[in-house]
DOLOGU-91704 format. One record per residue (C-alpha): x, y, z; residue in one letter; residue number from 0. Coordinates in Angstrom, 3 decimals. Each point is the difference from the previous one (the first is absolute). Layout:
N
{pt {X,Y,Z},A,NUM},
...
REM end
This chain:
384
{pt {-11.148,19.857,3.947},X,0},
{pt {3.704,0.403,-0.433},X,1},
{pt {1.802,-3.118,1.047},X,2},
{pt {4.133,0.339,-0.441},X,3},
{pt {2.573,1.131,-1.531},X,4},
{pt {0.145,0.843,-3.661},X,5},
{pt {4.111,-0.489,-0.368},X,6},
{pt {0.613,-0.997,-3.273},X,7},
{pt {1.714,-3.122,-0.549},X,8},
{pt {0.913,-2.789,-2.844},X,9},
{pt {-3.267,-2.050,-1.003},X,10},
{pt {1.795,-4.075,-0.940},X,11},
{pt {-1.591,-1.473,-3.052},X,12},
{pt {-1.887,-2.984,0.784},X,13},
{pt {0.442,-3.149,-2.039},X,14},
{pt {-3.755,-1.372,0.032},X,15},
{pt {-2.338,-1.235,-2.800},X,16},
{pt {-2.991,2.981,0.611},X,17},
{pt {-1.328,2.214,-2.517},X,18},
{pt {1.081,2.663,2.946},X,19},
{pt {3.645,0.230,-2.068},X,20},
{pt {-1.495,1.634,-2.904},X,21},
{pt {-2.381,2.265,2.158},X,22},
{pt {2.185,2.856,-0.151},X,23},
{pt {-1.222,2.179,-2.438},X,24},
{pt {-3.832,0.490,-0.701},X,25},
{pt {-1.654,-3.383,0.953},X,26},
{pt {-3.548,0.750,1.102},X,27},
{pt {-1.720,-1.501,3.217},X,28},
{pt {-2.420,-2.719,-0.048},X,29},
{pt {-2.036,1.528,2.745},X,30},
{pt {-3.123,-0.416,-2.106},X,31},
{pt {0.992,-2.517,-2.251},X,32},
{pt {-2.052,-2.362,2.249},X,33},
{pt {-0.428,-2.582,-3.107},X,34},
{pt {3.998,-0.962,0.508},X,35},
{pt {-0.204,-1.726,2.916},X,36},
{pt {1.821,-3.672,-0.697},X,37},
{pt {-3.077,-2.972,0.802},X,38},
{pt {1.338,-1.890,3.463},X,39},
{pt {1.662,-2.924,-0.412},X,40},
{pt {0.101,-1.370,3.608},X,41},
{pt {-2.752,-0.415,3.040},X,42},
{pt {0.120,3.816,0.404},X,43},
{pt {-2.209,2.245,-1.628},X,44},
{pt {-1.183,3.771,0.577},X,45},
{pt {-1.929,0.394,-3.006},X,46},
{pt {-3.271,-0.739,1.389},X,47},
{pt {0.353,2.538,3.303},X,48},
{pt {2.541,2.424,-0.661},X,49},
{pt {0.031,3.061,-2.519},X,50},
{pt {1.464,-0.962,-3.517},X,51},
{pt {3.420,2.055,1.556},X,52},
{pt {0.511,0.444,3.482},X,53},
{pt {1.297,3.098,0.322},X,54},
{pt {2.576,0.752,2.739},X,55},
{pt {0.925,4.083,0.506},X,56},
{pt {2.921,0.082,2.158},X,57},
{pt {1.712,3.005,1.755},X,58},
{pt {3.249,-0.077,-1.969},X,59},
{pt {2.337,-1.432,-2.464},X,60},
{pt {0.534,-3.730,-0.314},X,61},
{pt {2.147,-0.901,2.845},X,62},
{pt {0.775,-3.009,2.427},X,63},
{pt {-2.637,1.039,2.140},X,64},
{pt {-2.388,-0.871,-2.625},X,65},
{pt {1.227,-3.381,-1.021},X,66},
{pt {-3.163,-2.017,0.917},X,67},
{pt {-1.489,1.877,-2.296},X,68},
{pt {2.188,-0.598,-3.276},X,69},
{pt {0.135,-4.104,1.498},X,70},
{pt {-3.297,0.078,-1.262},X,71},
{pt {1.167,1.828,-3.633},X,72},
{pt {0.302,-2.606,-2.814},X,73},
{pt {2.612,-0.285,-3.010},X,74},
{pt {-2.194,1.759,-2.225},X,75},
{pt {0.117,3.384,2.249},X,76},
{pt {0.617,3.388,-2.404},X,77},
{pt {0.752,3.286,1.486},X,78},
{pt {-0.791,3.600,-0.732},X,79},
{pt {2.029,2.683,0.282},X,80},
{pt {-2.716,2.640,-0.764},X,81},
{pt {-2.413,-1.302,2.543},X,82},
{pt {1.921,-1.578,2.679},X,83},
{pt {-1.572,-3.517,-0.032},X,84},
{pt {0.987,-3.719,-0.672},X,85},
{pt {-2.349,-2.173,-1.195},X,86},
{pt {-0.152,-3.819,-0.771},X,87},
{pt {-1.510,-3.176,1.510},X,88},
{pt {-0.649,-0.772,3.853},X,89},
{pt {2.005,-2.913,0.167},X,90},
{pt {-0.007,-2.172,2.673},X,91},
{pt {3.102,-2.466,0.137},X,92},
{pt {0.538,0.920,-3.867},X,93},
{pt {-3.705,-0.770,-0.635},X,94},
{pt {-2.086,2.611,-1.260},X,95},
{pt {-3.669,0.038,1.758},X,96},
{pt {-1.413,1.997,-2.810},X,97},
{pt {-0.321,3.292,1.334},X,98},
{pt {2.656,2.746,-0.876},X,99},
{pt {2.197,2.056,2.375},X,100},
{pt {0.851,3.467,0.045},X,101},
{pt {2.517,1.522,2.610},X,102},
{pt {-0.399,3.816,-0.507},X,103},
{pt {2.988,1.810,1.468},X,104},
{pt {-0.668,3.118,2.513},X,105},
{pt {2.325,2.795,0.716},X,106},
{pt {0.587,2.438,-3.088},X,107},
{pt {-2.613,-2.278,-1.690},X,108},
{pt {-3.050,1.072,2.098},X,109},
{pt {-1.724,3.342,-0.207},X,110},
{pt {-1.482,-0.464,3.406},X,111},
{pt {0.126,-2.390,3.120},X,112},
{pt {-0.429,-3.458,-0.291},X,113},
{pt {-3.670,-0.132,1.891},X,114},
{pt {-0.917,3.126,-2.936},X,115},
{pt {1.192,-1.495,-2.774},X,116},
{pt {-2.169,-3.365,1.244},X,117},
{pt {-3.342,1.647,0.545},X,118},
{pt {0.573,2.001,-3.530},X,119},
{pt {1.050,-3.271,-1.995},X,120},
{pt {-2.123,-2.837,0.677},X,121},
{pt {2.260,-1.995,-2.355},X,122},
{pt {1.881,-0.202,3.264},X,123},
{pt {-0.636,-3.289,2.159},X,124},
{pt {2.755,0.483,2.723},X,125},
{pt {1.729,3.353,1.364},X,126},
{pt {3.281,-0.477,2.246},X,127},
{pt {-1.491,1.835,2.999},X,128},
{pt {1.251,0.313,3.478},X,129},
{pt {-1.444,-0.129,3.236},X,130},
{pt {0.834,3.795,0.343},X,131},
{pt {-1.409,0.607,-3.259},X,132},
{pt {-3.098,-1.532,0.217},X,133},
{pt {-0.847,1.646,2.931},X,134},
{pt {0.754,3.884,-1.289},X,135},
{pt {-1.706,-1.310,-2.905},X,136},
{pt {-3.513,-1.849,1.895},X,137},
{pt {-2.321,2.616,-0.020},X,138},
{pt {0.454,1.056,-3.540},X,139},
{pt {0.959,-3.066,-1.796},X,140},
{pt {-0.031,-3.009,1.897},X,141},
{pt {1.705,-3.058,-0.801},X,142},
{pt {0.449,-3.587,1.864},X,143},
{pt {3.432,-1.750,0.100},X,144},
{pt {-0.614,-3.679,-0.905},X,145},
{pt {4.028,-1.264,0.214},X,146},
{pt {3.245,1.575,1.299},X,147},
{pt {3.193,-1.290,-1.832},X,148},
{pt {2.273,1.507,2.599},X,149},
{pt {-0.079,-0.119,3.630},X,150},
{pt {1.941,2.423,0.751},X,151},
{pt {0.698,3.360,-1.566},X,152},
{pt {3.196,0.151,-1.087},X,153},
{pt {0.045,3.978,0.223},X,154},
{pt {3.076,1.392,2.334},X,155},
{pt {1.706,2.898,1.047},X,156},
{pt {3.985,-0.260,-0.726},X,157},
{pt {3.244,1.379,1.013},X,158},
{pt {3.763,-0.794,-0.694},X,159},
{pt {0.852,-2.470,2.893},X,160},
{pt {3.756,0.572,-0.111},X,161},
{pt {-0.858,4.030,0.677},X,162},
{pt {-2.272,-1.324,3.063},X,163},
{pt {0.825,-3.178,0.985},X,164},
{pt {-2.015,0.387,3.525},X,165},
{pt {-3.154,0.769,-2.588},X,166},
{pt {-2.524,-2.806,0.691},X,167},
{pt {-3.212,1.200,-0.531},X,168},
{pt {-1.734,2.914,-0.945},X,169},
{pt {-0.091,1.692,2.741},X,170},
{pt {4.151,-0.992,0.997},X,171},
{pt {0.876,1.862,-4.028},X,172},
{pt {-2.416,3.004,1.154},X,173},
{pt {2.490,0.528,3.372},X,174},
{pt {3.005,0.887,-3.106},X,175},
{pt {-1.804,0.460,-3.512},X,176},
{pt {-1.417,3.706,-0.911},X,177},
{pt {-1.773,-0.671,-2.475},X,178},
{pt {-2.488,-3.034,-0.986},X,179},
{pt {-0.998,0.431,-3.734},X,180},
{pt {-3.644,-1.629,-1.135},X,181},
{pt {-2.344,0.851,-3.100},X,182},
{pt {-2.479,2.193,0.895},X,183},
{pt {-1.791,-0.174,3.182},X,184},
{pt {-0.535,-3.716,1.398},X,185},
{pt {-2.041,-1.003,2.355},X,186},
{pt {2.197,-2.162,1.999},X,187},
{pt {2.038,2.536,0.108},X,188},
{pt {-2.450,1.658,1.960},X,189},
{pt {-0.237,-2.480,1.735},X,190},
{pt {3.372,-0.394,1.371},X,191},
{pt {-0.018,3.897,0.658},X,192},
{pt {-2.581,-0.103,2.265},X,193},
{pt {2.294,-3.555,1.763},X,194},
{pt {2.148,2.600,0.651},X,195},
{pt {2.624,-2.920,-2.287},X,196},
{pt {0.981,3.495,-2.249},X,197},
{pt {-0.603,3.718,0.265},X,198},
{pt {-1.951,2.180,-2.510},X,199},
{pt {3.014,2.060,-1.259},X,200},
{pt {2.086,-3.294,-0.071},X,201},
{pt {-2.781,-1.065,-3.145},X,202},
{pt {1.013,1.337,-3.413},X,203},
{pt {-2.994,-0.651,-2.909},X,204},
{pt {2.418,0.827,-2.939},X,205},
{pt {1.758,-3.687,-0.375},X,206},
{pt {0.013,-0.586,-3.718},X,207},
{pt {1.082,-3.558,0.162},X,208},
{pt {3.309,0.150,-0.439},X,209},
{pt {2.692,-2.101,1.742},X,210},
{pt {0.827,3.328,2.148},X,211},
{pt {1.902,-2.009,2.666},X,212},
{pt {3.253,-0.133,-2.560},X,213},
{pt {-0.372,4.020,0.106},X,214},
{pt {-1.394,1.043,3.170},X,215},
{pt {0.186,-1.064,3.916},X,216},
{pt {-3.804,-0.439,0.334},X,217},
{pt {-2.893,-3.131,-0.200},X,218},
{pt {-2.576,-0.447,-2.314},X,219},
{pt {-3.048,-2.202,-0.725},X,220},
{pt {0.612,-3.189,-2.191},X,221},
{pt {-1.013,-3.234,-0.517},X,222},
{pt {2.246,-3.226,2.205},X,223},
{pt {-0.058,-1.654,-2.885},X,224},
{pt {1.728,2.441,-2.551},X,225},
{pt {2.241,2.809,1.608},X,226},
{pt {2.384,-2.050,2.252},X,227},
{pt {0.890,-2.077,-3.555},X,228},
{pt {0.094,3.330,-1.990},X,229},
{pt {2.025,1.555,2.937},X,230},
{pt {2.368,-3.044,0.316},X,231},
{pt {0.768,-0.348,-4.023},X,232},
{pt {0.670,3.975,-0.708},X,233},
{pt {2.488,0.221,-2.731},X,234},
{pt {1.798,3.084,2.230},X,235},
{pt {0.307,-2.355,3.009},X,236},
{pt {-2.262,-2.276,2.304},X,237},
{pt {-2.353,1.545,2.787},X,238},
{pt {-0.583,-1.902,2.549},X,239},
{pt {-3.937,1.208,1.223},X,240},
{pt {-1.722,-0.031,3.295},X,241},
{pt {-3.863,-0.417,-0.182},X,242},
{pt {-3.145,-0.699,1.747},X,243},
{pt {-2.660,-1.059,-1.712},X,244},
{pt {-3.342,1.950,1.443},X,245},
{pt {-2.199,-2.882,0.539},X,246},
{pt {2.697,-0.386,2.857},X,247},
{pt {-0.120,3.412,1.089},X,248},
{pt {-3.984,-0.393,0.486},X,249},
{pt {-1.809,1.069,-3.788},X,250},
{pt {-0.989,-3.639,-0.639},X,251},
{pt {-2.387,0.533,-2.902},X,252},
{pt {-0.201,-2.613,-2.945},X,253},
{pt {1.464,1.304,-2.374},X,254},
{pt {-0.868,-1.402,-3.814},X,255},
{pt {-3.035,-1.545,0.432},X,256},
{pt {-2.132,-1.265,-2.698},X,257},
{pt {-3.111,1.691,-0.184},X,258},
{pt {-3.109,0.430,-1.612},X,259},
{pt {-2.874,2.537,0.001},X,260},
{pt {-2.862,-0.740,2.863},X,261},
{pt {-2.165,0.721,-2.615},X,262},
{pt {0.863,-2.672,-1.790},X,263},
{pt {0.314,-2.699,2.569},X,264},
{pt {-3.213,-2.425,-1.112},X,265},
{pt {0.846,0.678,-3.741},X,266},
{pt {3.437,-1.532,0.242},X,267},
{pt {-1.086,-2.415,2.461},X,268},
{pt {0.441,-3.228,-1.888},X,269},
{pt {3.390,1.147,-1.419},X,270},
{pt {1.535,1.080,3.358},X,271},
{pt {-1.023,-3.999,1.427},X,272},
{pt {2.479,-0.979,-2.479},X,273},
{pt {2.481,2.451,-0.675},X,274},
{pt {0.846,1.799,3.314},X,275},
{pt {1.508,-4.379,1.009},X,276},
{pt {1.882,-0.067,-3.872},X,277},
{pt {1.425,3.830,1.779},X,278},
{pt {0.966,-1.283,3.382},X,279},
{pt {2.017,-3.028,-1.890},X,280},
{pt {1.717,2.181,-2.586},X,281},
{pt {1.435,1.914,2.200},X,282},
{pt {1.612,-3.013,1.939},X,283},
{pt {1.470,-1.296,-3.078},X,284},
{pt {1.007,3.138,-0.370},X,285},
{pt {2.636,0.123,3.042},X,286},
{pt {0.745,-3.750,-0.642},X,287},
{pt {1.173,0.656,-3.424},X,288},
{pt {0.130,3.681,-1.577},X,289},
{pt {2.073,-0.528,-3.025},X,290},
{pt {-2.807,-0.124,-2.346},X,291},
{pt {-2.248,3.031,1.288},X,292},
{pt {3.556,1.662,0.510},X,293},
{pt {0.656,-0.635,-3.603},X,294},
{pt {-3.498,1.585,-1.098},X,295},
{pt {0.589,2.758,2.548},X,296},
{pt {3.127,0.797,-1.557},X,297},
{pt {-1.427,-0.263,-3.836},X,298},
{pt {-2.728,2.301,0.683},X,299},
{pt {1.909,2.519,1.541},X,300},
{pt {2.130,-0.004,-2.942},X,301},
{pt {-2.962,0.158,-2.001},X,302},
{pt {-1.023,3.351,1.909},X,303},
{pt {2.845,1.865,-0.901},X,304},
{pt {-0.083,2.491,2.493},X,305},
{pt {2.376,1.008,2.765},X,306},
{pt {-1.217,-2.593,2.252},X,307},
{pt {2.266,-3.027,-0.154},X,308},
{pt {0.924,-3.355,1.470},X,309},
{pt {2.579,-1.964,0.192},X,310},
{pt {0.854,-3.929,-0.106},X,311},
{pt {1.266,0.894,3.660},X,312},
{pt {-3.069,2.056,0.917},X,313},
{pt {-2.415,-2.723,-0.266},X,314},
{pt {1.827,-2.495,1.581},X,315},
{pt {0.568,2.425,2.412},X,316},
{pt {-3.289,0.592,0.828},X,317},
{pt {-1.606,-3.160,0.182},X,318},
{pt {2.381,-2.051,1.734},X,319},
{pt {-0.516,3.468,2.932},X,320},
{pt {-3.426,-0.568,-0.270},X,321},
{pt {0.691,-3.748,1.096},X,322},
{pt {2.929,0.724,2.392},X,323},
{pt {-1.460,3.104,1.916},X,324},
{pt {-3.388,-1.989,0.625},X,325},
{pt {-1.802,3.130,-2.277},X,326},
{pt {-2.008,-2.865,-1.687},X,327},
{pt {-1.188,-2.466,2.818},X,328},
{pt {-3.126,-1.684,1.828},X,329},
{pt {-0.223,2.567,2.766},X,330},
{pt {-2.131,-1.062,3.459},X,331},
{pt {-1.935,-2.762,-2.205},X,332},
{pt {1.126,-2.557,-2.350},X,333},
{pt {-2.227,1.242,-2.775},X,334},
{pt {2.164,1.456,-2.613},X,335},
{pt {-1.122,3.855,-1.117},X,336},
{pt {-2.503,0.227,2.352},X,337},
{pt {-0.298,3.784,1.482},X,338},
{pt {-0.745,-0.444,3.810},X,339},
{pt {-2.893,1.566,1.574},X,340},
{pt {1.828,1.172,3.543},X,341},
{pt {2.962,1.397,-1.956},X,342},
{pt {-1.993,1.953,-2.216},X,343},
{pt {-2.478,1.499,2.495},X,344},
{pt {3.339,0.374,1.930},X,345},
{pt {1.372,2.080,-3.078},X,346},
{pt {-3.650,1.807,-0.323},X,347},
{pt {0.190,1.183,3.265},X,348},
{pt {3.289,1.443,-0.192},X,349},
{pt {0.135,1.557,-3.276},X,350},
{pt {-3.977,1.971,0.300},X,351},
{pt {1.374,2.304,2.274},X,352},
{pt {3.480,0.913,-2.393},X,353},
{pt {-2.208,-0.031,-3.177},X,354},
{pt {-2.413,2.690,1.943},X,355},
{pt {2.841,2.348,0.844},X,356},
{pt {0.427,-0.379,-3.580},X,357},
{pt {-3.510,1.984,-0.582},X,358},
{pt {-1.143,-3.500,-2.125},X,359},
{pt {-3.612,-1.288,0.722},X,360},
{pt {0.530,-3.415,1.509},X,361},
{pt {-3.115,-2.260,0.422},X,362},
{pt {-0.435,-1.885,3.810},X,363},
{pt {0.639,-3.487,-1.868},X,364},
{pt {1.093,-3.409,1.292},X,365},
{pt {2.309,-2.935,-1.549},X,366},
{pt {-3.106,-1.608,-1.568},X,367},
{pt {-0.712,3.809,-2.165},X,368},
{pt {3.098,-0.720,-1.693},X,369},
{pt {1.153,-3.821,0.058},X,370},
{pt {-1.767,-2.883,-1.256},X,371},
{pt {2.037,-3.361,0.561},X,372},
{pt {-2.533,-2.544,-0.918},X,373},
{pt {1.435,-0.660,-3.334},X,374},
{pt {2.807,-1.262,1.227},X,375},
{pt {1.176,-3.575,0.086},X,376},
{pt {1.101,-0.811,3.527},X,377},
{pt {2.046,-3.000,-0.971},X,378},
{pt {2.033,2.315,-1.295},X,379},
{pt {3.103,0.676,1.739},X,380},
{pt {3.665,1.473,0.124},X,381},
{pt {2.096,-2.863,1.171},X,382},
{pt {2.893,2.646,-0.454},X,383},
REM end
């Protein structure tokens, strides 16, 4: 799935002591170079549960979004150009556990969806899969969402606020925008069609995710935590944006939730009792400090090559949003990453009906067909 916009900008060199800075070129993945995994040198250890690499396939390129994940990366991580992956030790506080870790970018990396390329690869322990996702996706490949890193998607339609300063919401921009520009044909979308929050001909599904707004008077969809700080550092001048992020305008979906295959729930069993707590913590750290998963963000971005970059700016950016907006937070209980059962039979029950009209088969499934929190450690909380 497409996520945002694709505006090329200057990728800063990161001073830090990983193998990463040489990953440039040609360096091949450890993905089944199981034997490399460094022995644990403190109280925690996966070796004994987990598959000799947990392998994480996530729905884009490295970004802030992600950085619970690459908390976990150790020093020893190497990146691949050619496949898209970085692999090294799961580290927790430093300490390797002696499993490896490979973060397998999505995007232009992926040949298919996320939920595909998981029931095609079992190599593949986790999939980032959404709430919307995993229920277009139930009948034919279902999957179970074991820990969500953020609470709230940070997805939003925006507009240039100095243009509409009486521009709100949604549905205020939709009084004085023509045209809304998303990829392709989303759901929630759909969804706020039939709220009556936009009309039909208002929706264009060409966006190519530019940053249009410095071209044209219009709104597009974006992420909270990327295009107001792309928009507001423009080399031709600062835009000042208007957004609403649509968990506020009523598409609450989870929206990067780690998943595995139902399929494979008893097999990973014992792993999942102590990984999915090591998750829940990472990403904590994570928002408390992100200058060291920035920094490996950053390296293996460089180490991709591609048009996709980041900035020092960008991930800083981003995770100090995620903190700030409340996008990573406790929600109605105080256990942290835990995907609430009323919310998503709430979601369920409004998005079966929009994925219909979308001629998909859609199962009659609760919460419980898609959600498991039991692995999670309910000491575990966002103190914010």
């Amino acid at each position: 799935m497409s996520k945002r916009d694709i505006t090329i900008v200057s990728a800063i060199a990161v001073g830090i002591s990983l193998s990463l800075l040489g990953a440039c070129g040609n360096s091949e993945p450890a993905a089944t170079d199981t034997s490399a995994a460094a022995a644990p040198t403190t109280g925690v250890s996966l070796a004994d549960v987990c598959p000799a690499t947990i392998v994480v396939q996530t729905d884009w390129f490295p970004e802030s979004e992600h950085g619970g994940l690459y908390q976990l990366m150790g020093d020893d991580a190497t990146a691949s150009k050619d496949s898209g992956a970085v692999v090294g030790s799961l580290a927790v506080n430093g300490q390797p556990t002696g499993v490896n870790l490979e973060i397998r970018a999505g995007g232009p990396f992926l040949e298919s969806p996320v939920v595909t390329e998981m029931y095609q690869d079992n190599a593949i322990t986790f999939g980032y899969v959404g709430t919307d996702v995993a229920i277009t996706r139930y009948t034919d490949a279902p999957t179970l969402a074991v820990f969500n890193a953020l609470n709230i998607n940070p997805q939003v339609l925006l507009w240039d606020a100095t243009k509409h300063p009486g521009a709100k919401t949604i549905a205020d921009a939709a009084k004085t925008i023509k045209s809304f520009y998303v990829y392709g044909d989303p759901a929630w979308m759909r969804y706020f069609e039939a709220q009556g929050l936009i009309q039909k001909d208002q929706v264009d599904s060409n966006y190519k995710g530019n940053l249009l707004l410095s071209t044209e008077d219009a709104a597009h969809q974006g992420f909270a935590t990327s295009e107001p700080y792309k928009y507001a550092n423009l080399e031709s001048g600062a835009i000042t944006t208007g957004y609403q992020l649509i968990h506020d305008a009523g598409w609450n979906s989870y929206a990067q939730n780690l998943a595995i295959r139902k399929d494979r729930l008893e097999e990973l069993r014992p792993c999942l009792e102590n990984i999915v707590p090591i998750f829940q913590q990472a990403q904590l750290d994570y928002i408390a400090d992100p200058t060291r998963a920035n920094a490996i963000i950053l390296t293996t971005v460089a180490a991709y090559d591609s048009w996709w970059t980041q900035s020092d700016g960008d991930v800083a950016n981003g995770a100090g949003s995620q903190k700030e907006m409340g996008i990573v937070g406790n929600g109605d209980t105080q256990t942290f990453g835990d995907l609430e059962e009323a919310r998503v039979n709430d979601f369920i029950a409004k998005a079966t009906p929009i994925l219909r009209e979308q001629g998909l088969e859609i199962a009659d499934i609760t919460a419980s067909d898609i959600t498991d929190n039991e692995f999670l450690d309910s000491s575990i909380t966002y103190q914010g």
